[in-house]
N, C-alpha and C positions, 0 to 999 in steps of 0.2 A: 809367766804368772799363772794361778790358778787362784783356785777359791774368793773369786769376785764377789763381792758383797755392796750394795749401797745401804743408802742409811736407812734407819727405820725413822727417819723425818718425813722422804723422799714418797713415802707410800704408794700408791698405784704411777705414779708420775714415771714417764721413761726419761724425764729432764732433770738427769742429777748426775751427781761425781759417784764412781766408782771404784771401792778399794779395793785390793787386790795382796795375799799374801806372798810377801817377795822381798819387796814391799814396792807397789804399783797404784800408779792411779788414771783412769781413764773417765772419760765421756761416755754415758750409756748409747749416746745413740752415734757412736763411733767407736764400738768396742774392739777395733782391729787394729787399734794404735793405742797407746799406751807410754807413761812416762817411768820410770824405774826411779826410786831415791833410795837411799841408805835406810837403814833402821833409824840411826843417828839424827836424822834431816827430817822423819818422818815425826820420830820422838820429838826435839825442836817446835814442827809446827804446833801440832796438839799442842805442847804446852801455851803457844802462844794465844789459842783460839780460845782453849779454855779461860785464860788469863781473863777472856773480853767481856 
């Protein structure tokens, strides 16, 4: 994974998720592990969050 990003909600905070293009998602303050999902799965949740 590279080009890690959190959110811009998250702002100065090290306590937030982190995205990752691959498509990945990790713990800022555990950035040496990492979850891997599909595009497919990733596309899924968004839609689901938005939905809320």
């Amino acid at each position: 994974m590279t080009n890690w990003r959190k959110s811009s909600y998250s702002g100065d905070s090290n306590n937030c998720v982190e995205v990752g293009h691959g498509v990945g998602i990790r713990d800022s303050k555990a950035p040496s592990t990492h979850l891997s999902v599909s595009s497919e799965a990733w596309s899924a949740f968004l839609k689901v969050v938005q939905s809320q």
